[in-house]
C-alpha positions in Angstrom: -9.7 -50.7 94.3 -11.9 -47.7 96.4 -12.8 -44.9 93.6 -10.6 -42.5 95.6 -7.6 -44.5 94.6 -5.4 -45.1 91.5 -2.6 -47.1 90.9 1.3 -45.0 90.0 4.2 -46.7 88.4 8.0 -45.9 89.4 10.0 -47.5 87.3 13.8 -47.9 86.7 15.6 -48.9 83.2 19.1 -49.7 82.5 19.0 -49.1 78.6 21.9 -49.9 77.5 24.4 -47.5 75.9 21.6 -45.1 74.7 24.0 -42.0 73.2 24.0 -39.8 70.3 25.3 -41.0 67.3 28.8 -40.1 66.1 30.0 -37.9 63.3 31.2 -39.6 60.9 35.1 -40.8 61.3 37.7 -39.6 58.7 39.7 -43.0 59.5 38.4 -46.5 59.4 40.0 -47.0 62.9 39.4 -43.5 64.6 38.3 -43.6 68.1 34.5 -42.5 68.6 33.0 -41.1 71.2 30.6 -43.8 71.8 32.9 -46.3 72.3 30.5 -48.3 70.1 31.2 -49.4 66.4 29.7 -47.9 63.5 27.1 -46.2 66.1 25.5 -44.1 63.2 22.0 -41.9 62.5 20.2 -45.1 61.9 21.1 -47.3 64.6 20.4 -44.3 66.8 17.0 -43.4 65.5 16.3 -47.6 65.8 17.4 -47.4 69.7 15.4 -44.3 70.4 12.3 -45.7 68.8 12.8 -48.8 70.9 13.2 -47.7 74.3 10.2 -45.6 73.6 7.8 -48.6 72.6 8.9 -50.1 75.7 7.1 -47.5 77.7 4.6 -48.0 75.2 4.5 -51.5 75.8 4.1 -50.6 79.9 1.3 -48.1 79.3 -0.5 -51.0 77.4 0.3 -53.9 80.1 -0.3 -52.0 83.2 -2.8 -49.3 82.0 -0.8 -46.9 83.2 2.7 -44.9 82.5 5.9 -44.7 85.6 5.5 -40.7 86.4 9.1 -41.4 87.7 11.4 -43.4 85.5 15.3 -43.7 86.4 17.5 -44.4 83.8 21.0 -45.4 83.4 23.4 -45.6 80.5 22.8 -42.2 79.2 25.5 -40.4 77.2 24.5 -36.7 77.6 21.4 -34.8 77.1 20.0 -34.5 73.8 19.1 -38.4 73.7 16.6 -37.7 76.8 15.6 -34.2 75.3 14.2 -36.6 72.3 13.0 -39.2 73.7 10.7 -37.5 75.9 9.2 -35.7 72.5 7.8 -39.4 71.5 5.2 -41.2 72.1 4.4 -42.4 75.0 5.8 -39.4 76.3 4.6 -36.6 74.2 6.8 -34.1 75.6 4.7 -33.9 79.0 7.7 -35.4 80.7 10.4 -33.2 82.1 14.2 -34.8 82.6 16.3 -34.0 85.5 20.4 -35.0 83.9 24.0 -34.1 84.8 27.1 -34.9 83.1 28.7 -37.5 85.1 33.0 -37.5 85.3 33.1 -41.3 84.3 35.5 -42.3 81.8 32.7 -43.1 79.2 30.6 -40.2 79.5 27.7 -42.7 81.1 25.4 -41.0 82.9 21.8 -41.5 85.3 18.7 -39.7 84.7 15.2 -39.3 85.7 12.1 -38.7 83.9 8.9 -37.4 85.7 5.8 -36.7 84.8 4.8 -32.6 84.4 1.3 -32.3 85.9 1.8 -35.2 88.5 5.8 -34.0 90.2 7.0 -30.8 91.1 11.0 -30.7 91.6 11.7 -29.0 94.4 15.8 -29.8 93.8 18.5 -31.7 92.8 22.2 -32.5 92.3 24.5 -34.9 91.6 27.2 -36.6 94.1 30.1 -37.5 92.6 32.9 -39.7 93.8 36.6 -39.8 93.1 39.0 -42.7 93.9 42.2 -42.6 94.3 45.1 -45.0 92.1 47.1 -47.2 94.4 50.4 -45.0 93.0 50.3 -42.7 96.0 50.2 -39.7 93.3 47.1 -37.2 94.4 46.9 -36.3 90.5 45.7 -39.6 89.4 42.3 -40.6 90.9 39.6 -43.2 88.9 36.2 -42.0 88.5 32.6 -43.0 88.3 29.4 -42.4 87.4 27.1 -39.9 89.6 24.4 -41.0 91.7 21.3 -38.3 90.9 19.9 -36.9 94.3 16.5 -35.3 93.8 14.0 -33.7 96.0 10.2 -33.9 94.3 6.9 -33.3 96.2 4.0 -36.0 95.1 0.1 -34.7 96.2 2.1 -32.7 98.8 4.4 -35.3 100.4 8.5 -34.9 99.8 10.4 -38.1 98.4 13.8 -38.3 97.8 14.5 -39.7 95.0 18.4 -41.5 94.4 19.3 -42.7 90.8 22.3 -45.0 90.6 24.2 -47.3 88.3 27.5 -48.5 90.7 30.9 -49.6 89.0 30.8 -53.1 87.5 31.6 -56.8 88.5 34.0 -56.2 85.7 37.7 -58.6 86.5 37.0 -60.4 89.2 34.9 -57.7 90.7 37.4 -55.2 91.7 35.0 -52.5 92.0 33.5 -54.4 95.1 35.2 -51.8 97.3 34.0 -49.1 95.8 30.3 -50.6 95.4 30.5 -50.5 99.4 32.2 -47.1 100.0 29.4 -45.4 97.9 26.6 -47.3 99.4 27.6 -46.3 103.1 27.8 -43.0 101.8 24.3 -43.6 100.4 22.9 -45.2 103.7 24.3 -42.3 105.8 22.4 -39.5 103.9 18.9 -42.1 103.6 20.0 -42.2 107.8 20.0 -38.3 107.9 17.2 -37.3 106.0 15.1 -39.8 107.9 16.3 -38.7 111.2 16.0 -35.1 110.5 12.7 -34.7 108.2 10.9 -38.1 108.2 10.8 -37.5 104.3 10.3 -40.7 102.1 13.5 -42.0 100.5 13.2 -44.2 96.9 16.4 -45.6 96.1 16.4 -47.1 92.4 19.1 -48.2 89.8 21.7 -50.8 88.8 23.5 -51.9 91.8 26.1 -54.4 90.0 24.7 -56.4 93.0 21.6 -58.7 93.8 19.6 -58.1 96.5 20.8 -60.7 98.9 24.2 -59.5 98.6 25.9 -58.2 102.2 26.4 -54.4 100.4 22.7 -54.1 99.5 21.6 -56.0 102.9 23.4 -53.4 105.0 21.8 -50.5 103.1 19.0 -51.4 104.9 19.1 -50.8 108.4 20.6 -47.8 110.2 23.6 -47.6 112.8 21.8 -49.4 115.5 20.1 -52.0 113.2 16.5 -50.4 112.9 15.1 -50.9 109.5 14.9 -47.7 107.4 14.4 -49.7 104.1 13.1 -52.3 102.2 13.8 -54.3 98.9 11.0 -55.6 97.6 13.5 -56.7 94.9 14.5 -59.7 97.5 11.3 -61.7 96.8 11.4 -61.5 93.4 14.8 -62.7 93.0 14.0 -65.3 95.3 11.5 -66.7 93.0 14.0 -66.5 89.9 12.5 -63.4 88.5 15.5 -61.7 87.0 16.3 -58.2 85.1 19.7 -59.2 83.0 21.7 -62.1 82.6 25.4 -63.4 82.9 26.0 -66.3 80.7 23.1 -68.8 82.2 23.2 -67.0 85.9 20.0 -64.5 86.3 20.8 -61.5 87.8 18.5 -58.3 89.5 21.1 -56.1 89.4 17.9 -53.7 88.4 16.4 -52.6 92.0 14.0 -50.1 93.7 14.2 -49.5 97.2 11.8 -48.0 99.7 11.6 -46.1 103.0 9.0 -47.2 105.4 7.0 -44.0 104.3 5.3 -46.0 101.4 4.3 -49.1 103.8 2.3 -46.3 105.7 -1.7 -46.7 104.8 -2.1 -42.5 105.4 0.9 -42.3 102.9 0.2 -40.7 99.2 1.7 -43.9 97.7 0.7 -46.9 99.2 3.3 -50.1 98.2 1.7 -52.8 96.3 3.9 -54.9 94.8 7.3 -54.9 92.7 7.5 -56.3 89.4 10.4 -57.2 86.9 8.7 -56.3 83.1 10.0 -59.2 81.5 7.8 -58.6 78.2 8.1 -61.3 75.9 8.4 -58.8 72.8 11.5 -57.9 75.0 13.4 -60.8 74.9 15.1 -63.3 72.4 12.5 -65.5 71.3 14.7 -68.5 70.6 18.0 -70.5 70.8 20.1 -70.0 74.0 18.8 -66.4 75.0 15.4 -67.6 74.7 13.6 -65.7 77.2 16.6 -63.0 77.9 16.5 -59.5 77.1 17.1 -58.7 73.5 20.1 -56.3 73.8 21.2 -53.8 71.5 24.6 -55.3 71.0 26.8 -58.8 72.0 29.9 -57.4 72.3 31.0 -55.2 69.5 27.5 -56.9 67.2 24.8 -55.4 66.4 22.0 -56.8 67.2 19.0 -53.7 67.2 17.4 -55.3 70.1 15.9 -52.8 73.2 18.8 -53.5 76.1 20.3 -55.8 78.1 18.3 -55.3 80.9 14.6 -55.7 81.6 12.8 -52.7 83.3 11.7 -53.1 87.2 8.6 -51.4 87.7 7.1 -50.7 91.5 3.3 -50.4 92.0 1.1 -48.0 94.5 -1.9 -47.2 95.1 
């Protein structure tokens, strides 16, 4: 590596229900906010202190810290507003959050780093779907996607945060997967067209990359590439982010513009990574080797999440 450059991380994490704990019930069987059971002080403080060593664990593997981390599964703001307090962090991360209209409160979010990004804007998009019952008033919702606008050693990238509806029963979210990634690909189309401004695309696409919705992100209306996933190569060599029974899955993905394949660019693309830790995952029995997840089902385990992070490196 030349002295004038330095490797930056970007990474994305899908931590797995992190969210305030919840007062105290007067019933046994009242509903909690969460959705989670018995998601108390404790359990909270354990899940906080966990997603934190994992950036620990990243500064110490790849001798440096993401100064852009996405997240998914957040519930609300005050989990982020502590997190970033801790170590690694040390409060010299800002977070960029918006309450999303999905039916559990699940929100995206972005972390970047103070002295490194300045935010020149951001919003959310938000998408409403209507309930085949023909009545206006009754429409399903989901979770935001996180549009921001940042400037890195004076280039503009924009930066999309996502986590798309679930394969949930027999995937019927598949429709809306694909509406709100053509909705996606036309705005990556339009900036591009109309600034030449880098586009980063990262988050939990409910799909792997050699799936048609994610392949089709890729390329613009007359089938020029404006992307690329350099998620597709690790998946083809069985490097996976989160599991489904015994299937590995890289749901987890970071997508770039051609900006970043550009050797005058401010971040030059190096090489994607899945940060499979092994103080991550289950060390034995059937999940050996998976991500140790905070929960199976409604059963505590304490473990970190469900996901592994996905990290992208530049020079």
């Amino acid at each position: 590596m030349e002295n004038n450059e330095r490797k930056e991380l970007i990474a994305f994490y899908n931590v797995e229900n992190l969210f305030s704990p919840d007062p105290i019930p007067v019933h046994r069987l009242d509903p909690t906010i969460s959705g989670l059971r018995n998601w108390d002080e404790r359990k909270y403080k354990n899940k906080l202190f966990k997603i934190a060593h994992v950036f620990e664990l990243i500064r110490e593997t790849e001798e440096v810290l993401p100064m852009l981390i996405g997240l998914s599964e957040i519930q609300g703001q005050a989990p982020l507003d502590e997190l970033i307090t801790m170590p690694p962090f040390n409060s010299e991360y800002g977070v960029i959050h918006y309450d999303s209209m999905d039916e559990r409160g699940v929100d995206v979010a972005l972390l970047y780093e103070k002295k490194k990004i300045e935010i020149l804007s951001s919003e959310p998009i938000t998408y409403f779907f209507e309930i085949e019952d023909n009545n206006p008033a009754n429409y399903d919702t989901t979770r935001d996607i996180l549009h921001c606008k940042i400037k890195y050693a004076e280039e503009i990238i924009n930066v999309f945060v996502l986590h798309l509806p679930s394969k949930r029963e027999k995937d019927i979210n598949k429709p809306k997967r694909q509406f709100i990634l053509n909705d996606v690909r036309g705005k990556v189309i339009n900036i591009i067209s109309k600034t030449q401004e880098a586009v980063l695309i990262c988050g939990d696409f409910n799909e792997n990359p050699d799936d048609e919705n994610i392949k089709n992100l890729l390329y613009d209306g007359d089938l020029n590439k404006i992307l690329t996933n350099p998620s597709l190569e690790l998946f083809e060599n069985k490097n996976f982010s989160t599991f489904y029974y015994k299937d590995g899955l890289l749901f987890d993905q970071i997508l770039l513009s051609n900006n970043f394949f550009d050797r005058n660019s401010a971040l030059q693309f190096k090489e994607a990574k899945v940060f499979n830790h092994p103080k991550l995952a289950n060390w034995e029995g059937n999940f050996k080797g998976k991500p140790f997840r905070t929960f199976a089902g409604t059963r505590y385990l304490g473990g970190y999440s469900d996901h592994f992070p996905v990290l992208v490196e530049f020079l």
